[in-house]
C-alpha positions as CSV (number, residue, x, y, z in Angstrom):
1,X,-54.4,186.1,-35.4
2,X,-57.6,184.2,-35.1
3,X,-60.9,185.1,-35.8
4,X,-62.4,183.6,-32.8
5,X,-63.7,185.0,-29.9
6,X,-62.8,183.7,-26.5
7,X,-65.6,181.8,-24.5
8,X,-65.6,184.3,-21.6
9,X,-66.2,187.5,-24.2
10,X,-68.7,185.6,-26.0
11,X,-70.7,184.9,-22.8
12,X,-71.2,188.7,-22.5
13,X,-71.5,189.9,-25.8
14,X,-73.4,188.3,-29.1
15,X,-71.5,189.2,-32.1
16,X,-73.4,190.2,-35.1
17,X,-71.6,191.0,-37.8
18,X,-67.8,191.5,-38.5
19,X,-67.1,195.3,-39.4
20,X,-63.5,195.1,-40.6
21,X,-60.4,193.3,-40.2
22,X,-56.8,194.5,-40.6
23,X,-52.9,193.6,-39.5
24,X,-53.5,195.0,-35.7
25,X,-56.8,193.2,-35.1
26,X,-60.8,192.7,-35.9
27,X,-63.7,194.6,-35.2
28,X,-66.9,193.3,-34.4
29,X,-70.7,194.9,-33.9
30,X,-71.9,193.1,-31.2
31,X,-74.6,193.6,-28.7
32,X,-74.3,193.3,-25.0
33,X,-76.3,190.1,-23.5
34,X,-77.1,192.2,-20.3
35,X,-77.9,195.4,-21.1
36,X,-78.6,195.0,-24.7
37,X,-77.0,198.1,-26.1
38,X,-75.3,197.8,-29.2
39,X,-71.0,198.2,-28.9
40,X,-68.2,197.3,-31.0
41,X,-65.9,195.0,-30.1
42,X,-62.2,195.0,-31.3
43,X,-59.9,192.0,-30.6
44,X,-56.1,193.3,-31.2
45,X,-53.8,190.8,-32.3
46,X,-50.6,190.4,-30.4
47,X,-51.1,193.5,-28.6
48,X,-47.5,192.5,-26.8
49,X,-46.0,191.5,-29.7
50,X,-43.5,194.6,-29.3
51,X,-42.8,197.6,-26.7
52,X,-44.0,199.7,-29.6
53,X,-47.3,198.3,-30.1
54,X,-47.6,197.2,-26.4
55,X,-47.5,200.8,-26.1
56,X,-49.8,202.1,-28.4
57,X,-52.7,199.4,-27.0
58,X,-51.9,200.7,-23.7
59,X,-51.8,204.9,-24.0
60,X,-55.1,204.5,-25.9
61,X,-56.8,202.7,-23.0
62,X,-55.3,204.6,-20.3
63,X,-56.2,207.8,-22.3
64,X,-59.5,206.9,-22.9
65,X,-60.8,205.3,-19.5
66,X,-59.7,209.3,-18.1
67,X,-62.0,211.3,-20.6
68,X,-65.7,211.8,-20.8
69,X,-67.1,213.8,-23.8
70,X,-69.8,213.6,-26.1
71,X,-67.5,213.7,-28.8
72,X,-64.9,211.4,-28.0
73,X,-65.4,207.5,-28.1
74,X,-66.4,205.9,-25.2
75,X,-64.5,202.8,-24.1
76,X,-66.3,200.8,-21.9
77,X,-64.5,197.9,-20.9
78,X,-60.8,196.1,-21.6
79,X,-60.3,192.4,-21.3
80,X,-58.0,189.7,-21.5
81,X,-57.9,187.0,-23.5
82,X,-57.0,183.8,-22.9
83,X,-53.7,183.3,-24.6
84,X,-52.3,186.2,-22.8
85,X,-51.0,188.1,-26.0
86,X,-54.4,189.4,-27.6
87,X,-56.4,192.1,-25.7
88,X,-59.9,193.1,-26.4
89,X,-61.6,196.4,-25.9
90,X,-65.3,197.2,-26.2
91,X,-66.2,200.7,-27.1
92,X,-69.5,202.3,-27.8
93,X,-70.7,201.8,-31.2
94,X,-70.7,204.0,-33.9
95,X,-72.1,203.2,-37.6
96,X,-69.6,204.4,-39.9
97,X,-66.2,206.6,-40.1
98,X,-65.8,210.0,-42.3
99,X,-63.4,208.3,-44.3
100,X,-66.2,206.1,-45.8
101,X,-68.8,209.3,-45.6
102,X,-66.5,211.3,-48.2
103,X,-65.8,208.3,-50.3
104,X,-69.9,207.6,-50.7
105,X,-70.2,211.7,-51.3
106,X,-73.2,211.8,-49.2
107,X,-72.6,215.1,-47.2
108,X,-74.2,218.0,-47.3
109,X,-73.3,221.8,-46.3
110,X,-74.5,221.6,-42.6
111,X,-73.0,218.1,-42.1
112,X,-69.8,219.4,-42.8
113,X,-70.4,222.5,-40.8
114,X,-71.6,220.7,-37.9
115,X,-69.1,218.1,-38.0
116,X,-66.0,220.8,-37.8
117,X,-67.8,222.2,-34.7
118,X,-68.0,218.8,-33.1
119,X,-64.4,217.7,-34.0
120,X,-63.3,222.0,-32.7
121,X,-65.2,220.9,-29.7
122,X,-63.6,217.5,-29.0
123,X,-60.1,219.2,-29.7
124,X,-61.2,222.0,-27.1
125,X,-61.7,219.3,-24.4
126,X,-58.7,216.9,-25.4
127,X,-56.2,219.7,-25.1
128,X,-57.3,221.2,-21.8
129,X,-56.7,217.8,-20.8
130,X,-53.2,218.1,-22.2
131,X,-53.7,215.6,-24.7
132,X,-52.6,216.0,-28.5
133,X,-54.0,213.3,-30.6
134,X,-51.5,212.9,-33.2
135,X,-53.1,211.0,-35.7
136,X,-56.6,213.3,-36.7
137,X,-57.4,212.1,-40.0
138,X,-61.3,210.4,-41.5
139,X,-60.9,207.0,-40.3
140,X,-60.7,208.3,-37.3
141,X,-63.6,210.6,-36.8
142,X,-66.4,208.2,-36.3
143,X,-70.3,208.8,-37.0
144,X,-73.8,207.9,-36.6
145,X,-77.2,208.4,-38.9
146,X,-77.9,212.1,-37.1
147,X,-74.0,213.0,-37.6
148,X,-73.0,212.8,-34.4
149,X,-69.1,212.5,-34.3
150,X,-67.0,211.1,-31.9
151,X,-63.3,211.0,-32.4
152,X,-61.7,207.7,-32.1
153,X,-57.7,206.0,-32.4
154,X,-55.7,207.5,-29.6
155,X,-52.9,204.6,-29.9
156,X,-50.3,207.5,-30.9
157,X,-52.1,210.3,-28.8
158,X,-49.6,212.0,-26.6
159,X,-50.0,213.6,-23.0
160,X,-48.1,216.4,-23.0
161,X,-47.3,216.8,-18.8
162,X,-45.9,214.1,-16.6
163,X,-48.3,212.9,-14.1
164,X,-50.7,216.6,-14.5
165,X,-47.5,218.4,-13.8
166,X,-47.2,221.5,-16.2
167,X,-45.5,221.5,-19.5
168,X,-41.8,221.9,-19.4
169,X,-39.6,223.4,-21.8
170,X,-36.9,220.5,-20.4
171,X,-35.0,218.9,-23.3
172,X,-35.9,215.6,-22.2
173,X,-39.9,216.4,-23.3
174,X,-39.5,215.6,-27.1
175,X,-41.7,214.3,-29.2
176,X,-41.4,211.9,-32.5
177,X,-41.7,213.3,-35.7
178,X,-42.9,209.7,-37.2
179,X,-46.4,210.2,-36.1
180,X,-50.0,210.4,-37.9
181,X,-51.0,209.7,-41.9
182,X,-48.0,211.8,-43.9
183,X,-50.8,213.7,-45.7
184,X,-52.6,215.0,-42.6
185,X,-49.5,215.4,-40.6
186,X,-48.5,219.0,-39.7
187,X,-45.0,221.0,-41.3
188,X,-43.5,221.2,-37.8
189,X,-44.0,217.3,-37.5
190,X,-42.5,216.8,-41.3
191,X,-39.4,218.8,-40.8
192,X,-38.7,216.7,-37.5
193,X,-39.5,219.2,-34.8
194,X,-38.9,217.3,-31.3
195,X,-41.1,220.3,-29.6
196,X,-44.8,220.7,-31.7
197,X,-47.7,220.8,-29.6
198,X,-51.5,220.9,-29.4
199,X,-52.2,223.1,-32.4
200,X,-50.5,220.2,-35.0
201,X,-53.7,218.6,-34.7
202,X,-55.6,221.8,-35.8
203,X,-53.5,221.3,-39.2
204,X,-54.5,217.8,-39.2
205,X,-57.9,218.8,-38.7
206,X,-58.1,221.9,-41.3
207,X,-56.5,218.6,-44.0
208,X,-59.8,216.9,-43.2
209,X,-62.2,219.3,-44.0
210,X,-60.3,220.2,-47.5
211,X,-61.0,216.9,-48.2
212,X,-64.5,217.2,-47.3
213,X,-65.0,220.0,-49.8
214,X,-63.2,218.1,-52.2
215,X,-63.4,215.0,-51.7
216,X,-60.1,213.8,-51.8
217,X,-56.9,214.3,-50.0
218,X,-55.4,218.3,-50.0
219,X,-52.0,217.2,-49.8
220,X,-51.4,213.6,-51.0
221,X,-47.4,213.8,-51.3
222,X,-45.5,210.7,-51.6
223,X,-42.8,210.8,-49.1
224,X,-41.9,213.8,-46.8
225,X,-40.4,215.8,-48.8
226,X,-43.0,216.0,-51.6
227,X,-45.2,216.4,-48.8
228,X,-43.4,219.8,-48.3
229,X,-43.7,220.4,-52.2
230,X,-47.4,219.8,-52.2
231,X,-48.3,222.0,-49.4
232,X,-45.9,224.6,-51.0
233,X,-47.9,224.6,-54.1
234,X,-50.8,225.8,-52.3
235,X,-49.1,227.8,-49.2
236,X,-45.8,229.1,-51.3
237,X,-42.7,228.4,-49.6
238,X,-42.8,229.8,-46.2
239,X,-40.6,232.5,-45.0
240,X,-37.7,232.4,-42.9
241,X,-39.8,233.5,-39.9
242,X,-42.2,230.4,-40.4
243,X,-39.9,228.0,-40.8
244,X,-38.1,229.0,-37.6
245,X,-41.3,229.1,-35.9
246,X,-41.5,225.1,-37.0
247,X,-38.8,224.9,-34.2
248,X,-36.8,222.4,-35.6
249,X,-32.8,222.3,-36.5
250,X,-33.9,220.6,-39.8
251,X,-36.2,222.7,-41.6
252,X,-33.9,225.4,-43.3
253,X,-32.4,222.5,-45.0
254,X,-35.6,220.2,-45.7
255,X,-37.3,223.3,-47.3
256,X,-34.0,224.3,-49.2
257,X,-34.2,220.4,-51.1
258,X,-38.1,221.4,-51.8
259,X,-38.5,222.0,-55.4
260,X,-41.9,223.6,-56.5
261,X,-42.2,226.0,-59.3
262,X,-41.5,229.6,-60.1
263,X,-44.9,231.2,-58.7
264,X,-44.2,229.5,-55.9
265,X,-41.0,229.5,-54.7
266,X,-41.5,233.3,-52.8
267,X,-43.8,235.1,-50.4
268,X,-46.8,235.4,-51.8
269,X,-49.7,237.6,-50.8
270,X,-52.4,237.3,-48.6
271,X,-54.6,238.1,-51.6
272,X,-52.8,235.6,-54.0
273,X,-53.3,233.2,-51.3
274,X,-57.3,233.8,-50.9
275,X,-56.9,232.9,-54.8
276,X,-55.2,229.6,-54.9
277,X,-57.9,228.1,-52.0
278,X,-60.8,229.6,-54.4
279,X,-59.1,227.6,-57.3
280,X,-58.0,224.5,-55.4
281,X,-62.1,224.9,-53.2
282,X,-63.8,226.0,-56.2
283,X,-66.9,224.5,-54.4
284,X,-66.7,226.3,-50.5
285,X,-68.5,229.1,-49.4
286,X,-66.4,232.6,-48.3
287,X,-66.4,231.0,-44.6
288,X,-65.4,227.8,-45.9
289,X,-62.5,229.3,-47.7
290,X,-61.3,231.5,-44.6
291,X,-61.9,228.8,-42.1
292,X,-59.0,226.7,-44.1
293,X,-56.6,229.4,-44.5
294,X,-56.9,229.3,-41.0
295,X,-56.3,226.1,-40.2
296,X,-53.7,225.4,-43.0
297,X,-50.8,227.7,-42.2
298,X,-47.0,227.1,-41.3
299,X,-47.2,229.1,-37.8
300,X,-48.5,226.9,-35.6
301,X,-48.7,230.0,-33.2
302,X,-51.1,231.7,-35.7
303,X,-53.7,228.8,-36.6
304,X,-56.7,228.7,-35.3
305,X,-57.7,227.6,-31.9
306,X,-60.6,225.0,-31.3
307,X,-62.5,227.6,-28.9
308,X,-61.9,230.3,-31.9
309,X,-63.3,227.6,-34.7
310,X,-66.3,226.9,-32.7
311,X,-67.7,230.6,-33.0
312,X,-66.1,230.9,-36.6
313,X,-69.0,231.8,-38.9
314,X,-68.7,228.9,-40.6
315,X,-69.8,226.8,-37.2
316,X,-71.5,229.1,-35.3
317,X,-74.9,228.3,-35.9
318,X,-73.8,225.3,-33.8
319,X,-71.8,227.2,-30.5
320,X,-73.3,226.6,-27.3
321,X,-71.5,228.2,-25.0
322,X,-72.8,225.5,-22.1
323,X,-72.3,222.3,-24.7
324,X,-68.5,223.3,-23.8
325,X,-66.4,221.6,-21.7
326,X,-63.2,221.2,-20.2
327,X,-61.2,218.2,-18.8
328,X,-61.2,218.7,-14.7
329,X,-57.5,217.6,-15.0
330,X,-55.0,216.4,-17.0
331,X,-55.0,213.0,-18.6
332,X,-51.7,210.9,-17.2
333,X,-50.0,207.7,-18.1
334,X,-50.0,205.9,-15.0
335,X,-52.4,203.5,-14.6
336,X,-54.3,204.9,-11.5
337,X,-55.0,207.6,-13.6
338,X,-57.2,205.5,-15.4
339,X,-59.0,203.3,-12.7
340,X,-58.2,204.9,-9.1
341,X,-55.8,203.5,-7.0
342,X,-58.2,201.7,-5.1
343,X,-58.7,198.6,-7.3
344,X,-55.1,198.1,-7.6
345,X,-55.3,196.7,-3.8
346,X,-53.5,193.7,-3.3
347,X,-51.2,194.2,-6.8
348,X,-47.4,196.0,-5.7
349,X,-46.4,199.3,-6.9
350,X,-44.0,197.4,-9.1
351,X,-46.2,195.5,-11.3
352,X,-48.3,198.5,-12.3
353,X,-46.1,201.5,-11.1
354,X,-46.6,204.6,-9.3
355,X,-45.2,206.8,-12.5
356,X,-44.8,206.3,-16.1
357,X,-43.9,209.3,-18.7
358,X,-44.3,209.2,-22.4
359,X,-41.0,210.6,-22.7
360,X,-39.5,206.9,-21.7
361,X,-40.8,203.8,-23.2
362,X,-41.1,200.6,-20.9
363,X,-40.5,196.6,-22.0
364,X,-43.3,195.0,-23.7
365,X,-43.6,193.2,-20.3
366,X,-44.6,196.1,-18.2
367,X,-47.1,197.4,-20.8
368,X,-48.5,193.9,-20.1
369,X,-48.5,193.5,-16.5
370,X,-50.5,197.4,-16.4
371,X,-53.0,196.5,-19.3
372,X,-54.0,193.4,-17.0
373,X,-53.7,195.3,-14.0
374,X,-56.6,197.8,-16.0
375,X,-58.0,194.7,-16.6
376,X,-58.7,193.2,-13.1
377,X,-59.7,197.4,-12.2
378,X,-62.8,196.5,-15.2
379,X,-63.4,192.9,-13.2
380,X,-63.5,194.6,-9.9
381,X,-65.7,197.9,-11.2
382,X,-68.2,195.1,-12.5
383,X,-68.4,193.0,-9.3
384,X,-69.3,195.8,-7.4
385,X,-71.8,197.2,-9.8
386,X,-73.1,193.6,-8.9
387,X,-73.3,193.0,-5.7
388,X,-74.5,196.9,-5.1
389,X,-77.7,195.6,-8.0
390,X,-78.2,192.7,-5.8
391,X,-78.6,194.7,-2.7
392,X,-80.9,197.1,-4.2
């Protein structure tokens, strides 16, 4: 796990400062020498240490090289390094996270209004691009001096068809319940439901902005279960329709072990409801208050849609209806959907392959030999952008 960079990174880019270090890798400002914009470059340690973190590294490049918003991270490039088990990945640069925003208490009203709209608006596009992102939370939503935000961490995003094909209802397209931050992470996720979708990150998201208007977590329980408890002491307990709308085999029972107290252990009112958000917000505004009720409830079915929290009064001073877009197609997990088949000439079919679905995960090896593969796609895009330069 060393701090050095290798000599054919540094030749393109002059690091500046280190911006943080953790167990999965570093994270560098740097500038490019060629350009000179300004990117950050992250190194990640032993990126093929394991299938499960081989994995990760490789959905959040393949996932990211197939989308193009303004509020979504850029990656520009992926390289090797020389030992063949780091990897590094240069992104656009973005000053600081929301994480450390809230912490400094810096924000004011129309930050926070215009930084829901941006993060409804990046959900909009993701999920017409049948991507959930699985792990929303403030580290995660990045931001510059004007409060642009640009969401950022898709190792654990999910696409949710095989190769663009439509979403199936086939037994064999789960997903794991061990995903995102336990206190962002949504009740159908907690109770182990193997068949959530897009709107769990709209849960995620609506846990973010309580914790804007707060400034600290909503729901910081310490295992799953008091997880449960927690969001019952604000929600109540839910009813036997919500829970089976969490779609999991598991929930009656989880939410029979949940312990909370009297007041809360029924159906409560719409009214009382209003009234424990007013106590727990007693800060937000009337919009500010409705816009989390609904975000933060147990039907998935009934919480807010991005395109619907976009025009909510509490962002619409924002809405554009041109500034929204759509993906043109479906992100996929096969690595030609990432750099075009064309710079994969002269590698076979069975070092990067022709399929891969998130429903099966591959050996550490073949994560490898298609992160490379991505790799040499970069190399080749660059050479070209070259020699087409040099004939100009």
């Amino acid at each position: 796990m060393s701090d050095d960079i290798d000599k054919h990174v540094s030749r393109r880019y002059e690091v500046q400062q280190k911006l943080g270090k953790g167990a999965y890798g570093i994270v560098w400002r740097a500038v490019d020498k060629k350009t000179k914009e300004q990117i950050a470059l992250k190194k990640v340690f032993d990126a093929f240490q394991n299938s499960t973190d081989a994995q990760r590294t490789y959905r959040e490049v393949v996932y990211l090289l197939q989308m193009e918003h303004e509020n979504i991270v850029k990656l520009h490039s992926v390289l090797k390094a020389d030992n063949d088990k780091d990897i590094y990945l240069v992104f656009e640069y973005m000053e600081t996270d929301l994480h450390a925003t809230i912490r400094a208490n810096i924000l004011e009203e129309i930050h926070k209004q215009y930084i829901m709209y941006q993060a409804f608006k990046a959900l909009a596009y993701m999920h017409s691009a049948s991507l959930i992102h699985r792990d929303m939370k403030p580290a995660n939503l990045l931001l510059n001096s004007e409060c642009l935000m640009k969401v950022a961490d898709f190792g654990l995003a999910r696409s949710l068809t095989a190769s663009g094909a439509p979403e199936t209802d086939d037994e064999s397209d789960t997903m794991t319940d061990y995903v995102a931050t336990r206190w962002y992470r949504a009740p159908e996720i907690l109770v182990g439901s193997s068949q959530y979708s897009f709107k769990a990150d709209l849960w995620s998201l609506g846990c973010i902005f309580g914790e804007m208007l707060n400034g600290k977590p909503v729901f910081g329980g310490t295992s799953t279960l008091n997880q449960l408890e927690v969001i019952c002491e604000l929600l109540g307990k839910p009813t036997e329709a919500e829970v089976e709308a969490l779609e999991s085999k598991f929930g009656p029972t989880m939410y029979s072990n949940v312990c909370v107290s009297d007041e809360t252990s029924a159906e409560i009112s719409a009214t009382t409801l209003q009234q424990r958000f007013e106590k727990k917000f007693p800060t937000a505004s009337e919009d500010a208050i409705d816009l989390l009720i609904n975000c933060l409830t147990y039907d998935p079915k009934v919480r807010l849609a991005p395109l619907s929290g976009m025009t909510h009064p509490y962002c619409v001073q924002f809405h554009d209806d041109l500034g929204v877009t759509s993906a043109e197609m479906a992100v996929g997990s096969t690595p030609i959907h990432a750099v075009g088949k064309d710079f994969f000439d002269g590698v076979s079919k069975e070092e990067y392959m022709d399929s891969v679905s998130d429903n099966t995960k591959l050996s550490t090896n073949q994560y490898r030999t298609m992160l490379y593969g991505i790799c040499n796609a970069n190399a080749n895009v660059r050479s070209i952008g070259k020699k087409e330069s040099g004939a100009r």
